[in-house]
C-alpha positions as CSV (number, residue, x, y, z in Angstrom):
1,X,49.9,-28.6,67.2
2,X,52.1,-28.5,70.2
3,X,53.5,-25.3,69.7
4,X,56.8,-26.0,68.1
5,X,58.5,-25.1,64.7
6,X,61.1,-28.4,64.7
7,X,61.7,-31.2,67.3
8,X,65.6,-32.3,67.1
9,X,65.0,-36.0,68.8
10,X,68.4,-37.2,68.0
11,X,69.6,-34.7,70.4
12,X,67.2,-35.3,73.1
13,X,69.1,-38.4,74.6
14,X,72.3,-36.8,73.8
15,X,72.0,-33.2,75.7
16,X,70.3,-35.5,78.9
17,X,73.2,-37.7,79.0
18,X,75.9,-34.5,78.8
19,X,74.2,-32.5,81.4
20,X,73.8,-35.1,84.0
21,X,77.4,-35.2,83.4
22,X,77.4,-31.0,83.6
23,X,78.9,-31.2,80.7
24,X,77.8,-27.7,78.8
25,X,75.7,-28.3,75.5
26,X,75.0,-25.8,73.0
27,X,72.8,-28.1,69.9
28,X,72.6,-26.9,66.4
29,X,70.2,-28.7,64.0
30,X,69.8,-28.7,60.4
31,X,65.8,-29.2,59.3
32,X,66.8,-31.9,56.4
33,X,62.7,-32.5,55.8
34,X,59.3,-31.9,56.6
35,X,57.6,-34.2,58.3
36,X,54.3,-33.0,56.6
37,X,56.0,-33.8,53.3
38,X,54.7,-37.7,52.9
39,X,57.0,-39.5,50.4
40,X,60.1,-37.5,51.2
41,X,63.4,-40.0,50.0
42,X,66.4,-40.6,51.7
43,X,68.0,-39.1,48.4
44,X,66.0,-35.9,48.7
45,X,67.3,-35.8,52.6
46,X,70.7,-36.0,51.5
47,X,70.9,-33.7,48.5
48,X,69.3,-31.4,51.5
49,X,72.4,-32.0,53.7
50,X,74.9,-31.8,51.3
51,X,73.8,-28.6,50.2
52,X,73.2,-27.0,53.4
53,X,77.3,-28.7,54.7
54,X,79.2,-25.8,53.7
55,X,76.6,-22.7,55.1
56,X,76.4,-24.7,58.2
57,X,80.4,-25.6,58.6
58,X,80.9,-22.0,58.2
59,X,78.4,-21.1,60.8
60,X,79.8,-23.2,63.0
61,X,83.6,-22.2,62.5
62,X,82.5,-18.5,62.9
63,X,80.9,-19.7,66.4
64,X,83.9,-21.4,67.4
65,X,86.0,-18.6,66.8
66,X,83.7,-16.2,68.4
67,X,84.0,-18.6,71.7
């Protein structure tokens, strides 16, 4: 509707608050639900997270690394 795949807001107030300190912010999200998706549980949420962990910790070592 707005032109957007995913909207991270728990970032938002975090990158605003680093960069008015010039602090550098590179953000990485992991899409956990759908918003679309009404009756979603917070068990389904975390079984989503848990499963995605290791892909994303490996990701994020191999960025590191690369830095």
């Amino acid at each position: 509707m707005i032109g957007a795949d995913a909207v991270g807001m728990s970032t938002v107030l975090e990158t605003i608050a680093a960069r008015a300190r010039n602090i550098e912010v590179f953000g990485v999200s992991l899409i956990t639900n759908v918003v679309a998706a009404p009756g979603t549980s917070h068990a389904e949420v975390t079984d989503v997270a848990t499963t995605a962990a290791p892909r994303l910790a490996s990701l994020l070592d191999e960025l590191v690394k690369r830095s």
